[in-house]
C-alpha positions as a printed Julia matrix, in Angstrom:
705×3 Matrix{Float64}:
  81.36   -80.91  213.52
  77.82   -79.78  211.8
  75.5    -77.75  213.15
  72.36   -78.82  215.13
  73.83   -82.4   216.54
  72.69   -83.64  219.6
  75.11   -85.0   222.09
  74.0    -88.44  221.36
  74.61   -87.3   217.39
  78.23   -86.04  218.05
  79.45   -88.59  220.21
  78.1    -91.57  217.57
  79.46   -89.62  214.5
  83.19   -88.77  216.51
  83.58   -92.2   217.38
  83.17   -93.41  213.79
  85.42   -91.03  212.53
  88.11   -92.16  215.19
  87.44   -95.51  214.46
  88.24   -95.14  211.01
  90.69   -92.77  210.76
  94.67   -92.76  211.95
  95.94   -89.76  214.7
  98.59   -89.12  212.37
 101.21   -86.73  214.41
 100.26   -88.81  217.09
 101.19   -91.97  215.82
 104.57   -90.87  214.47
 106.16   -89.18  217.88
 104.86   -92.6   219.69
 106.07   -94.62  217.26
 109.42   -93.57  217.19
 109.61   -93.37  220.93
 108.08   -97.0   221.41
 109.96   -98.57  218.39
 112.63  -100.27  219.66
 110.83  -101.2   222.94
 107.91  -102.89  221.09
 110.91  -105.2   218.86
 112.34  -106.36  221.9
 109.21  -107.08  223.31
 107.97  -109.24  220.61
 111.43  -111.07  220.31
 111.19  -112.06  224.16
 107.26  -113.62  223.67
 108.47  -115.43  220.82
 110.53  -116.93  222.6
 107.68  -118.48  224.67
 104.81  -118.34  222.17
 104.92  -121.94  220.81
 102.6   -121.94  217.67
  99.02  -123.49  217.53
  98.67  -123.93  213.76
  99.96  -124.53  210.54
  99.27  -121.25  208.53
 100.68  -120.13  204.99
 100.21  -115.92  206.56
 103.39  -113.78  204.81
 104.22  -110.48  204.87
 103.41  -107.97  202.06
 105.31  -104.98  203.4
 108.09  -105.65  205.79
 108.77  -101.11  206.12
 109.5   -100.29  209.51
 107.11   -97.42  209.03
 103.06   -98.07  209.56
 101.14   -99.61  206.82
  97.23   -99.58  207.06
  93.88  -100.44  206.04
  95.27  -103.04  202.87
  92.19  -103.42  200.36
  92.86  -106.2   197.81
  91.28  -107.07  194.18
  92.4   -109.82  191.91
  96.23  -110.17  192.67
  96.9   -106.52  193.34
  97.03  -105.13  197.5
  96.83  -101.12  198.28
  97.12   -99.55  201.62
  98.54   -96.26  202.69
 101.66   -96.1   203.95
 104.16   -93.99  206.23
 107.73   -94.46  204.97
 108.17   -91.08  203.63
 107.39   -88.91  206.46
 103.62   -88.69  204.97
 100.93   -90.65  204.41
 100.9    -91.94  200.7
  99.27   -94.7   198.64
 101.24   -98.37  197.54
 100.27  -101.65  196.12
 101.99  -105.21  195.53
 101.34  -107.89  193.08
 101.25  -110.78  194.43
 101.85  -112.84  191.85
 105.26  -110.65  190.17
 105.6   -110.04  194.02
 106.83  -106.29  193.19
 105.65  -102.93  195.21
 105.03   -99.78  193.74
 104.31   -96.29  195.06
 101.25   -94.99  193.94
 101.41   -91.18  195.09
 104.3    -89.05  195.96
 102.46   -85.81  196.62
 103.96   -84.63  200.22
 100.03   -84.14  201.28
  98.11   -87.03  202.7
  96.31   -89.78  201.0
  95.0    -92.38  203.0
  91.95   -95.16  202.62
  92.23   -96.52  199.31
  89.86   -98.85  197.53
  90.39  -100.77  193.9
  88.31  -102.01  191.56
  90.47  -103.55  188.51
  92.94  -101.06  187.4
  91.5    -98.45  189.02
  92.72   -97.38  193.03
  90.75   -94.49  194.61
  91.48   -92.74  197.68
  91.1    -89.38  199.65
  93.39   -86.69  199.23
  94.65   -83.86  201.85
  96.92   -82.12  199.19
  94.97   -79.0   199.42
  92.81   -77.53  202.12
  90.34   -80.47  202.58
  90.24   -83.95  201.61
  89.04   -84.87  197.99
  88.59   -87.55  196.07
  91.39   -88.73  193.88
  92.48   -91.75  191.6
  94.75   -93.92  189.6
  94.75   -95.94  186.65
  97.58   -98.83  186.95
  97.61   -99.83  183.6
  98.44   -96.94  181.76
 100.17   -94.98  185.4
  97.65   -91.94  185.41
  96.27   -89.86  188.27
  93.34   -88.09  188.21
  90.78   -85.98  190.28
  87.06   -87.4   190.77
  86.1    -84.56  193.26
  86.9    -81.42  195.19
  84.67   -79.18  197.03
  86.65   -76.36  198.72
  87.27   -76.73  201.93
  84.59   -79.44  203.02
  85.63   -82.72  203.32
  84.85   -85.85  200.89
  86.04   -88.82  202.66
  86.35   -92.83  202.75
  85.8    -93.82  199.23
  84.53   -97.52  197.71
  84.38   -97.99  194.48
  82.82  -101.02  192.12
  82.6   -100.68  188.24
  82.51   -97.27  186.92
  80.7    -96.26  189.83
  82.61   -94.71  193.08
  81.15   -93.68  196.4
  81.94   -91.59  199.57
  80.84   -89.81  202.33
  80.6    -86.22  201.56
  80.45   -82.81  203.62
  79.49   -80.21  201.41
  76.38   -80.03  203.03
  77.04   -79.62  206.33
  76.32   -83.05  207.6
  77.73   -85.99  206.38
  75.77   -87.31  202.87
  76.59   -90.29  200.13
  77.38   -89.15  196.63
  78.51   -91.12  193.57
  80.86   -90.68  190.58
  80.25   -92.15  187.35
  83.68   -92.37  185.67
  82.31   -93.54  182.38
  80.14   -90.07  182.19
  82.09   -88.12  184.27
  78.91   -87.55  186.06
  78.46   -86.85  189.79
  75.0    -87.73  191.64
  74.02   -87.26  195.08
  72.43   -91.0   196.43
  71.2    -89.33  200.2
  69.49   -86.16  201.29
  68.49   -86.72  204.51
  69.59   -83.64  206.78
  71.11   -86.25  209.39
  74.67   -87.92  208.99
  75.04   -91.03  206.45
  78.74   -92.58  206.86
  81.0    -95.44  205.4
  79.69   -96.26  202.25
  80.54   -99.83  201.02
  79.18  -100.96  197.03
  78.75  -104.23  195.0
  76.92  -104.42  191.7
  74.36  -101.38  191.57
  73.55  -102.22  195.3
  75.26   -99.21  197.59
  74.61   -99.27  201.93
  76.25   -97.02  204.19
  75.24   -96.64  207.78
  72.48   -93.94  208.39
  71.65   -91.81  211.51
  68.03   -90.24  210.22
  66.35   -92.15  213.36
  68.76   -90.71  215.65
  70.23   -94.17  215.51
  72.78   -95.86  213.35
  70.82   -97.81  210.66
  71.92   -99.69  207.69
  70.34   -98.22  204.31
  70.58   -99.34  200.96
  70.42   -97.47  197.45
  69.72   -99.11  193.75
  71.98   -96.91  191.36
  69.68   -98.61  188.45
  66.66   -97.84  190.18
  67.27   -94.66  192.29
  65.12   -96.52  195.22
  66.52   -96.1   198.24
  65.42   -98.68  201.31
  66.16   -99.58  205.31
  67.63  -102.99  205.73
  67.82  -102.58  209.71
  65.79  -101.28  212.23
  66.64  -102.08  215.81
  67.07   -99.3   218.11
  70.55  -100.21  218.31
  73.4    -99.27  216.2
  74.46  -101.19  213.3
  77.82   -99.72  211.96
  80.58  -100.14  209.07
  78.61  -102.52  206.5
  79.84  -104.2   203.73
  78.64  -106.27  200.97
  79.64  -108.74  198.36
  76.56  -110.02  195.59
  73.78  -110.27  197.87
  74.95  -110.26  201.31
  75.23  -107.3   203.02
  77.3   -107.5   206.71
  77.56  -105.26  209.52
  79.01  -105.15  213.2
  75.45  -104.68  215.42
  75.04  -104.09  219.36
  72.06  -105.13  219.8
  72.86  -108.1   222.09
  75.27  -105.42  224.62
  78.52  -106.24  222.63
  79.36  -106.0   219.31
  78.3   -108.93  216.93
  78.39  -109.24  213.33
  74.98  -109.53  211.78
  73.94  -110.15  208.07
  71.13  -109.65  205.57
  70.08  -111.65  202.43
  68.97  -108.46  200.18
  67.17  -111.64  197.59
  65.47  -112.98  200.49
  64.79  -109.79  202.62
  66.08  -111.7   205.83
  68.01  -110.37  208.67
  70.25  -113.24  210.65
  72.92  -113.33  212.81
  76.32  -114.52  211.6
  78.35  -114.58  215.12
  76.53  -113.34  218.68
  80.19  -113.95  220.64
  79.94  -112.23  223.9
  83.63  -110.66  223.41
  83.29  -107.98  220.41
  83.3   -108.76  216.79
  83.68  -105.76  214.55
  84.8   -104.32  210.89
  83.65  -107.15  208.7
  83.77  -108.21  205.4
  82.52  -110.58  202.73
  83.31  -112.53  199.88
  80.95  -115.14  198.69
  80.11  -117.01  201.67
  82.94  -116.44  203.86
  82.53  -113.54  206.34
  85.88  -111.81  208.25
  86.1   -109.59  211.14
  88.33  -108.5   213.71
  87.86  -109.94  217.13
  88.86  -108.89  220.95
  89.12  -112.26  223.13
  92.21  -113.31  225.14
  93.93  -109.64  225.57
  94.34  -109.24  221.77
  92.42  -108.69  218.09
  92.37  -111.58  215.92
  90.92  -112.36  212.28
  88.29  -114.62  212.62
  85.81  -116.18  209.67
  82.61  -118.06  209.1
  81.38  -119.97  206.14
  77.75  -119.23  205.47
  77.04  -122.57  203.53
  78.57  -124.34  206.11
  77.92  -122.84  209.69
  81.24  -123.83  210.26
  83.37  -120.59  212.14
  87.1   -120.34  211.95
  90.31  -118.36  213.7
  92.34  -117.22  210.93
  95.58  -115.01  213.13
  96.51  -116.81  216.67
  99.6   -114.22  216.99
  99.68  -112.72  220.72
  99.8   -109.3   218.81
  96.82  -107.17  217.02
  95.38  -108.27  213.56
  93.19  -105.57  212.11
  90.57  -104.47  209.07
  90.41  -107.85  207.14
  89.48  -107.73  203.79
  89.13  -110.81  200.73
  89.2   -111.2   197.32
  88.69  -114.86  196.43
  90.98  -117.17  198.08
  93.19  -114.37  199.6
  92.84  -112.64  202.87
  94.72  -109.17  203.89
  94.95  -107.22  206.72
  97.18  -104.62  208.96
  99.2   -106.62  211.47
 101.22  -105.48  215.16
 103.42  -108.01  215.55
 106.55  -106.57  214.51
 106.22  -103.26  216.83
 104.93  -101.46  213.66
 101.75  -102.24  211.52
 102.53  -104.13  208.72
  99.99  -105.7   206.19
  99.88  -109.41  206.11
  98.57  -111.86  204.17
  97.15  -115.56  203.76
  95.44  -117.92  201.7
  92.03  -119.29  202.89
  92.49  -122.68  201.28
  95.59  -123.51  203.08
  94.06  -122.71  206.91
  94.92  -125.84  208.72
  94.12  -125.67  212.78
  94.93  -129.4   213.21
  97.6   -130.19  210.31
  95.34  -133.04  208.8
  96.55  -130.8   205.25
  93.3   -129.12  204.74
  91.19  -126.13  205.65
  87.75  -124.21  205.64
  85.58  -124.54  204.69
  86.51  -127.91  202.97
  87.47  -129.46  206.07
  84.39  -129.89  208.32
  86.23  -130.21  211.21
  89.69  -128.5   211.15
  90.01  -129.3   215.27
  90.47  -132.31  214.29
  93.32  -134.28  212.4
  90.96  -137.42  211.66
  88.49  -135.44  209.71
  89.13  -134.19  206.21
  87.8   -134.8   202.64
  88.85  -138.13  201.44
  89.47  -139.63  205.02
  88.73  -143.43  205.69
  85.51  -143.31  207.6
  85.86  -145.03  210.93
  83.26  -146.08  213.5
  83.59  -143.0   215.77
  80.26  -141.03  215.79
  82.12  -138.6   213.01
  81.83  -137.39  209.49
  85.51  -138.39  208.6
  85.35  -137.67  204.78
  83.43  -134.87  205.34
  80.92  -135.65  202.63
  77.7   -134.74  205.12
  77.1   -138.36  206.27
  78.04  -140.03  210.12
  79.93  -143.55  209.97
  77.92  -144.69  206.99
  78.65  -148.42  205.91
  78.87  -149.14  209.58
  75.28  -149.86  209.82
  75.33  -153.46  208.95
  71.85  -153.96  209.54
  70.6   -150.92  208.63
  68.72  -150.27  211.84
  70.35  -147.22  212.37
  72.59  -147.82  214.62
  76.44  -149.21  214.61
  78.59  -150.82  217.17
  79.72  -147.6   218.06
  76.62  -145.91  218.99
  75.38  -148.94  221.11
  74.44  -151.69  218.92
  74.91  -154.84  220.52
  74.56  -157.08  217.79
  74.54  -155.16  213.86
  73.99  -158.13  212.12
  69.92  -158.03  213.58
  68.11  -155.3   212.55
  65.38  -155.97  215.71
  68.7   -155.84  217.88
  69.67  -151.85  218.87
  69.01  -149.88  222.12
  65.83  -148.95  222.94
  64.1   -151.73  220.48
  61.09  -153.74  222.09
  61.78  -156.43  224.04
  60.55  -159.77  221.82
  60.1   -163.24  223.04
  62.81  -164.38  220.64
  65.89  -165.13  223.04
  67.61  -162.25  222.05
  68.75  -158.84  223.74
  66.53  -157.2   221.6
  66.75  -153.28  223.47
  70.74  -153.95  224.14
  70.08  -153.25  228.18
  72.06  -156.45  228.75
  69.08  -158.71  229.65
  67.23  -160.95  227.71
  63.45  -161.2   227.0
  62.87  -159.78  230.17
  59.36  -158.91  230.93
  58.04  -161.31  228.1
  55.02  -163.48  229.31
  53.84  -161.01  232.37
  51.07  -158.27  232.4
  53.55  -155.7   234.01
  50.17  -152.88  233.76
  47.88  -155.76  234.59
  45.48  -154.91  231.96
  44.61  -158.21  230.54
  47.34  -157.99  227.64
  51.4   -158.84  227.18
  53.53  -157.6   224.92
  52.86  -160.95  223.26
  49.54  -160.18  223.26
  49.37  -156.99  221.27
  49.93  -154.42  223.94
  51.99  -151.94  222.75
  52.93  -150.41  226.34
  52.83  -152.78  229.04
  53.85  -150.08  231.41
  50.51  -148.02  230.86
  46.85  -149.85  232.07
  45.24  -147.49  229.64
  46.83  -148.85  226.48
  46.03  -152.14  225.23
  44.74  -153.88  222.18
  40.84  -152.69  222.22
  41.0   -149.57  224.37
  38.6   -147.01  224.21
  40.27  -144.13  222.59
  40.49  -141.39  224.84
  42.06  -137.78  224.21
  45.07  -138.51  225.48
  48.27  -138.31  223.58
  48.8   -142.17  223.71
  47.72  -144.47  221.3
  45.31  -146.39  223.6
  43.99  -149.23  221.41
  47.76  -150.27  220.4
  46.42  -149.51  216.31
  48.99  -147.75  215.28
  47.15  -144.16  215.83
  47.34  -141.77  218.25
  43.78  -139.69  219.71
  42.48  -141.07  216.24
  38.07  -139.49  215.9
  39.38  -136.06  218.32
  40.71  -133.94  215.35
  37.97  -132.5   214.31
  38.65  -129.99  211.91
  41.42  -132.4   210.42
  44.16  -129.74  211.3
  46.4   -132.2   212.91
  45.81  -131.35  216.48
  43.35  -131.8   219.03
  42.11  -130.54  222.33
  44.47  -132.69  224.36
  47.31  -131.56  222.44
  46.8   -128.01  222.35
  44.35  -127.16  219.83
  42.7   -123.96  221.35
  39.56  -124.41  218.66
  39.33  -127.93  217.17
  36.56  -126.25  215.38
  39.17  -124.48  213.02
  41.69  -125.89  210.9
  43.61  -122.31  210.84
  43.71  -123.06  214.33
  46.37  -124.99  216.25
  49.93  -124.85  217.92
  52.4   -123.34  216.19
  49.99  -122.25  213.11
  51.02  -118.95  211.65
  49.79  -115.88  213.43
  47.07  -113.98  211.02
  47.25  -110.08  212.15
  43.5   -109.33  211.01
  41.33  -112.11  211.88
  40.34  -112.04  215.68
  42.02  -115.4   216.29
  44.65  -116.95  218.27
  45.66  -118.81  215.54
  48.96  -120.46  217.09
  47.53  -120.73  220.39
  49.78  -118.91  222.3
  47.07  -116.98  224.45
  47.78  -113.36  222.07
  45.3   -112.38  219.45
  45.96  -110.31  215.66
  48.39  -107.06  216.82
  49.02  -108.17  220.69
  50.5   -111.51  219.28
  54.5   -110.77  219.05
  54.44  -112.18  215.61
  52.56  -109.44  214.34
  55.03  -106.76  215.25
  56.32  -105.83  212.16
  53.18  -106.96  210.51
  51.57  -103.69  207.89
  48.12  -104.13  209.75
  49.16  -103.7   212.94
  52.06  -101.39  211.95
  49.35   -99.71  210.18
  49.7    -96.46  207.91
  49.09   -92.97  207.73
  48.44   -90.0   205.13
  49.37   -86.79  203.86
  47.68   -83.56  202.59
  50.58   -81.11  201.96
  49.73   -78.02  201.03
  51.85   -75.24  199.82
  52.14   -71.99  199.89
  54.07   -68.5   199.45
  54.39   -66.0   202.31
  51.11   -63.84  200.85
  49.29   -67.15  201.48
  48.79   -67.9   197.37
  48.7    -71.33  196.67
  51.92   -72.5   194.61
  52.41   -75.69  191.74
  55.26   -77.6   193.27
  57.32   -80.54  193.25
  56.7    -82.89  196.56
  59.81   -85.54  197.66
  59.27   -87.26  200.41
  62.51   -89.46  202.17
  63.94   -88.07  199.24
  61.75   -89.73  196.39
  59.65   -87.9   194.19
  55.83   -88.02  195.44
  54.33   -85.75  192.6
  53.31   -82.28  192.14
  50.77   -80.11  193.68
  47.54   -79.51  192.15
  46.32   -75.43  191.53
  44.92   -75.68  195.03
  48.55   -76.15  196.09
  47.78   -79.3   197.53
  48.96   -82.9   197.44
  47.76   -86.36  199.25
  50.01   -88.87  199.86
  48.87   -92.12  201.25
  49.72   -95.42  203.01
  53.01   -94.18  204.76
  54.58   -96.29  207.55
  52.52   -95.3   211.31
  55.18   -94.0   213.9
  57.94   -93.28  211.39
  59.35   -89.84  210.66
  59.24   -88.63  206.95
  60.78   -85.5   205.75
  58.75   -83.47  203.39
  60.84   -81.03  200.79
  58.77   -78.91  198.14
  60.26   -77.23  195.47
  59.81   -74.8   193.04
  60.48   -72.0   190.53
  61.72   -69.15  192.1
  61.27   -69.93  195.52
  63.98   -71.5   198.1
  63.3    -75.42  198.73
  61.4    -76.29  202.07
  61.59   -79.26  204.26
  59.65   -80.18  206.98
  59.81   -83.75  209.3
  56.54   -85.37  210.34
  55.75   -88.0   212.21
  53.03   -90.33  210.59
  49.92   -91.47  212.82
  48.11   -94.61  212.68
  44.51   -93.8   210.58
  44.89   -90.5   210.45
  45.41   -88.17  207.69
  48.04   -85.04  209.07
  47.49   -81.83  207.51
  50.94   -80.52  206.56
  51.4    -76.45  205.31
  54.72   -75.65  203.97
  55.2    -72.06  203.35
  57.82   -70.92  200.55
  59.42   -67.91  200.05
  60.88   -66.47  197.13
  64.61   -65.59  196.48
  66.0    -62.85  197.1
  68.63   -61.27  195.6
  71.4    -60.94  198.67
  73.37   -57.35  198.93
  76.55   -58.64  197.33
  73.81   -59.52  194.5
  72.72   -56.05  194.19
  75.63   -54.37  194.27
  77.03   -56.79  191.18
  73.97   -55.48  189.67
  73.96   -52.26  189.84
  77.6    -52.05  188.6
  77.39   -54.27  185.71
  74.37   -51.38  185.01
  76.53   -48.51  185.64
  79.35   -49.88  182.97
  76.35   -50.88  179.97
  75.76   -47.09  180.89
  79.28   -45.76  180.73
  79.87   -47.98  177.44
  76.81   -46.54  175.72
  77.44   -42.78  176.78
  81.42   -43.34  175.09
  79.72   -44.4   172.32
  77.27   -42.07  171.8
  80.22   -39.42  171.98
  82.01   -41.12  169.19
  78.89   -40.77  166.92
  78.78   -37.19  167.39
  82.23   -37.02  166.31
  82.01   -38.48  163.7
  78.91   -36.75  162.38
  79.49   -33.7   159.79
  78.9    -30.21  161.12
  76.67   -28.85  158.46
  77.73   -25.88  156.52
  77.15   -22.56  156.76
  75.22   -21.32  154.03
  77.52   -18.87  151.81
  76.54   -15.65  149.75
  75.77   -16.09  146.62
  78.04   -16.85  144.35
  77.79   -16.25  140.3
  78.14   -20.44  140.05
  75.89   -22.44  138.24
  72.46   -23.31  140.1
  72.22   -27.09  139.44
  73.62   -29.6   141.91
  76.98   -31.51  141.51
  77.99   -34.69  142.76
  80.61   -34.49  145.85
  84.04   -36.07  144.4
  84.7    -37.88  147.39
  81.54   -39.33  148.68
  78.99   -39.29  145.34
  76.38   -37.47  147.22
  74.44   -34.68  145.39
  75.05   -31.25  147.14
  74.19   -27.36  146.16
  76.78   -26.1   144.11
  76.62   -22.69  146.87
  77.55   -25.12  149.22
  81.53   -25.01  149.95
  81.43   -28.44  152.31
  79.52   -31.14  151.96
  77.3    -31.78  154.72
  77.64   -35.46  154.22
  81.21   -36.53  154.24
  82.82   -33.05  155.34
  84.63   -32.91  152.09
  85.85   -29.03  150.93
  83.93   -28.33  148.21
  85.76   -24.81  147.55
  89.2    -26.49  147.66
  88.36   -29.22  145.29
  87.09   -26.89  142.53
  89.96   -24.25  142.94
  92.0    -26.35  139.71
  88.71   -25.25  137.71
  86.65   -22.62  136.82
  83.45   -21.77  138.54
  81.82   -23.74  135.67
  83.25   -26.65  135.66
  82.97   -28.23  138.92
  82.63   -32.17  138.43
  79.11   -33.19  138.24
């Protein structure tokens, strides 16, 4: 576990690490003790278990070993897999409908994702766990990443680009792989733990615990931008994304729900707020997965984003974990053979009520009389599913039909609740005819006859004063018609809190700077809830960083702030930075030349500008440094002193002069090197040659010249 996590820290980051990852030793002794038990078990219940649906689920793997966390693209599965006494990778084509083994090293590889032909997992075949991959087409391993002993782990992978949580650090950060450039980038810096990266596009999120909660984050590969999608106080955990919905499970609410954000529209909504726990989603498109706990068992459950419309996808009594899609196919690890297999299904041929379709086509699948293409009946239903409720039913077109309380659909003034006429007819369907027609039932001078348009109310008839009332007291059609003064819609009587101003009324949207109530709803600018989040009232906070080394000299350096660049320092040392988010944390990290990086977290204050002094010191040169040093010195000195011996060696000794000899007095040229020497010399003193020896074939006068 890093350094320097709180308890709150340790217990978040060891519970997504157990949630993700498989006791391995643990799970094989169990497993081989609770086998045959768990078989038998699951015969009996079937026995009893009578099924609720019509489903098209198959097995992929049917190894009596455990098979997890199945990831799918196109027509090809992966998942790791047991059957040889360690954990390696497989896949299946589901269209040949042939498995093939992946890896065969005897270390473990475990969590794969694909993208095309390419299937990338985590490795333990040395002493930490790496980043490896495979090419299917042309049957090729290869290594994206290792790091000595620290730990790269849960890989995702989209494109050319692959992701994963990464330890070399010391805490937990995202990095990147381009496999086009064989480049590797670092996406966070943040000190704190980032986990469980998930990418689509150039879009990568991962969950992030720099606010001493689990947030969601989000990174632009294009654009280098990192920003924070969530941020409740609550954790939001194991995201994923497809185009530009991004999911995540989120216990805000007490539980876990699944909650989702619309990165085109910047909107966070809630996708399912079950009180049992829905965790581990997933996305494709506009259908959403997770796995669900409700009735003593995990299920795979779904919801269709265009539609509303949430589905059960697994009713078996046993435990359906991880979902993940790819089109119309759904995969996921499955109990209910006493091992985990990976199963299977198609989301087009879901059918709860065997009417022979499924979600999201069929709007209703509870119920057998409601499908595309169905004969719409009078029954208060959308039969054919095509968004409409017993249309051609309506005979009269009063909006209603005989099954919704029309008494009589060939008479459009005939349907419940119509005004009673003096016309012999049922006209309000009650079962009573013209009843109340002739009589002043208010006894305000007028019948219905007469004009009044509510014979139960004194103050309404034809020629009323209008009074601020909500009624429409003259019978003209208008309601509190002359009391709208500043034409907003609303008046006094209705809740206009300043009929003077049309930015003024119920329900009007909240302005955070203009010393109005302008929804009425008693709260003014910042003390209005809908100006929480607002920048105003949010407000901002600056900068002035100023650097310097230990000696107190001002330094030129390069300012990142949350990790993005911020500029340099001027030759004061100094840098402002302005309009940063009031009661948020930055981190602050100089560097420069020569000197080790700094960081330093501050807390931004509303208005005020927060002198920040970041002291730098230079590198120094450690002892092993030194020493390394001071022997690649000592051998430069050996090597020079050899050969500087080598020379002298080398060098003539010159000669001792010699008596005179009766020789000639002019120079000669020595044979052997062409230098001119004395002729009294008997050596030369440039090559060493032997002078005397030479000449001994000739006379004293005839030494060559």
């Amino acid at each position: 576990m890093p350094k320097g996590l709180t308890t709150r820290e340790s217990e978040n980051l060891i519970y997504l690490l157990d949630t993700a990852k498989v006791d391995y030793n643990q799970r094989r002794d169990t497993m081989n003790l609770n086998m045959k038990a768990g078989v038998i078990v699951v015969m009996i219940l079937s026995l009893f278990v009578v099924p609720t649906r019509s489903t098209n689920e198959f097995p992929i793997t049917t190894n009596r070993s455990d098979q997890f966390h199945p990831k799918i693209y196109g027509d090809v599965v992966v998942w790791q897999d047991y059957r040889n006494g360690n954990w390696n990778i497989y896949g299946y084509n589901l269209v040949t409908r042939q498995e093939f083994q992946i890896t065969t090293n005897p270390g473990d590889q475990v969590f794969p994702a694909i993208y095309e032909d390419i299937v990338v997992w985590e490795d333990h075949r040395g002493n930490s766990w790496d980043i490896f991959g495979y090419n299917v087409s042309i049957n090729e391993e290869f290594q994206i990443v290792v790091v000595g002993f620290l730990d790269q782990r849960f890989p995702a992978i989209y494109g050319d680009i692959v992701v994963w949580h990464d330890m070399r650090n010391y805490n937990w950060d995202i990095y990147g792989y381009d496999l086009s450039t064989r480049k590797e980038f670092q996406i966070t810096v943040n000190k704190r733990d980032q986990l469980n990266p998930a990418i689509h596009g150039n879009i990568v999120v991962w969950q992030d615990w720099r606010d001493k909660n689990w947030d969601i984050y989000q990174y632009n590969v294009s654009t280098n931008q990192i920003l924070q999608i969530t941020i409740d106080k609550s954790d939001q955990h194991e995201p994923a994304i497809h185009g530009n919905i991004v999911v995540w499970s989120d216990n805000r609410n007490g539980n876990w729900d699944i909650y989702g954000y619309n990165i085109s529209t910047d909107q966070v909504f809630p996708i399912v707020t079950d009180t049992s726990d829905q965790i581990r989603p997933a996305v494709y498109g506009d259908i959403v997965l997770w796995q669900e706990f409700k009735d003593g068992n995990d299920d795979i459950y779904g919801y269709n984003l265009s539609t509303g419309k949430r589905f059960q996808i697994t009713t078996d009594k046993s435990n359906q974990h991880h979902p993940k899609i790819y089109g119309d196919t759904i995969v996921w690890h499955d109990l209910r053979n006493g091992n985990w297999d990976i199963y299977g299904c198609n989301l087009s041929a879901l059918d709860s009520d065997g009417d022979g379709y499924s979600p999201p086509q069929d709007c209703n699948d509870n119920d057998p009389t409601v499908y595309p293409g169905a004969q719409e009946v009078c029954d208060q239903k959308d039969n054919n599913c095509n968004g409409q409720i017993d249309e051609g039913f309506d005979k009269d077109g009063d909006g209603y039909t005989t099954c919704n309380g029309d008494c009589n659909d060939n008479d459009s003034s005939v349907y419940p609740g119509a005004p009673e006429l003096d016309d012999g007819k049922d006209n309000n369907c009650n079962g009573e005819v013209d009843e109340g027609i002739g009589e002043d039932n208010d006894n305000d001078g007028y019948t219905t006859q007469e004009g009044d348009c509510n014979d139960n109310d004194p103050t309404i008839y034809p020629g009323a004063q209008e009074v601020c009332d909500q009624k429409d007291n003259n019978c003209n059609g208008q309601i509190d018609e002359g009391f709208d003064k500043d034409g907003d819609g609303y008046t006094t009587c209705n809740g206009d809190c300043n009929d003077n101003d049309p930015s003024v009324y119920p329900g009007a949207p909240e302005v955070c700077d203009d010393s109005k109530d302008n929804d009425c709803d008693g709260y003014t600018d910042c003390s209005d809830s809908d100006c929480a989040t607002n920048s105003y009232c949010i407000g901002t906070g600056h900068l002035l960083i100023s650097v310097i080394d230990t000696e107190g000299t001002e330094l030129k350096a390069e300012v990142y702030v949350n990790g993005s660049y911020a500029g340099e320092t001027d030759a004061a040392g100094t840098l402002a930075v302005s309009n940063l988010e009031a009661g948020k944390e930055y981190t602050i990290r100089v560097e420069t030349q020569g000197y080790n990086p700094e960081e330093k977290t501050i807390e931004i204050e509303k208005d005020t500008t927060k002198q920040v002094e970041i002291q730098m010191t230079k590198i120094q040169v450690e002892n092993g440094g030194i020493l390394q040093l001071l022997i690649i010195l000592l051998l430069f000195i050996f090597i020079g002193v050899i050969l500087f011996i080598l020379k002298l060696k080398r060098k003539p000794k010159k000669a001792t002069p010699q008596p005179a000899r009766p020789r000639h007095t002019s120079q000669i040229h020595c044979p052997s090197c062409g230098n001119k020497v004395e002729r009294i010399w008997d050596s030369c003193p440039h090559c060493g040659c032997d002078l005397k020896e030479y000449t001994k074939i000739y006379d004293e006068g005839t030494r060559p010249y």
